[in-house]
Structure formats: structure tokens, C-alpha cells
C-alpha positions in Angstrom: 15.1 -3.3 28.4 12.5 -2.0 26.0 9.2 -0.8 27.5 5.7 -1.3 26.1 6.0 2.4 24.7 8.9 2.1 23.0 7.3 -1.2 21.0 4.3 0.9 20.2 5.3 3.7 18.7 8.0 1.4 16.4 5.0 -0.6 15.2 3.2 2.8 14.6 6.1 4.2 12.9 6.6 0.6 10.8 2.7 0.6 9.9 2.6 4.0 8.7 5.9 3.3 6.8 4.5 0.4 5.6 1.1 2.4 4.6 3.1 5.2 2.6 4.9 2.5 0.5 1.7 0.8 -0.4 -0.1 4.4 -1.5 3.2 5.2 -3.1 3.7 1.6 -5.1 -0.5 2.3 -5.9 -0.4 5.4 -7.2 3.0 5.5 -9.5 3.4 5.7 -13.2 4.5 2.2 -13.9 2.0 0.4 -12.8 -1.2 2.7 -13.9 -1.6 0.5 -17.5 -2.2 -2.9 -15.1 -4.5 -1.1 -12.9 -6.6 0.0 -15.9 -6.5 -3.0 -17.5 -8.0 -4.7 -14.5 -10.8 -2.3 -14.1 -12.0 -2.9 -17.4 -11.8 -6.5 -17.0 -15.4 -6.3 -15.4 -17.0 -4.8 -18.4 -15.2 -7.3 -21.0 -16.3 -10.4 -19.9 -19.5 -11.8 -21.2 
């Protein structure tokens, strides 16, 4: 049987995991000219 522990420290592990992907999908190459575009998107509208 698995323990309140045990379920904790997966859903720790399965956050952080979860965190690092997001930071990682954020931060590449491919996807830099989107972000740019949409934080000029502010300052082109009327």
C-alpha cells in the first residue's frame, strides 16, 4: 500500500517536473519571435 509520504514527494517530484518543462518550453529559441510579438501588441494598438 502506498503511504501519505510516498504520494507527496511524487506530486513534488511531478510539479517540479512539470515546473522545469514550462521554464524550458518559455525560455527556448522557437518560440522567442511569438513572445515578442505579443509584447509589442500593447504598444500597437490604438
Amino acid at each position: 500500500m502506498i503511504d501519505l509520504t510516498t504520494l507527496r514527494v511524487a506530486a513534488t517530484v511531478l510539479c517540479f517536473a512539470l515546473f522545469l518543462g514550462i521554464v524550458g518550453w518559455a525560455f527556448a529559441r522557437r518560440n522567442a519571435a511569438r513572445f515578442d510579438e505579443a509584447a509589442r501588441l500593447p504598444f500597437e494598438q490604438d
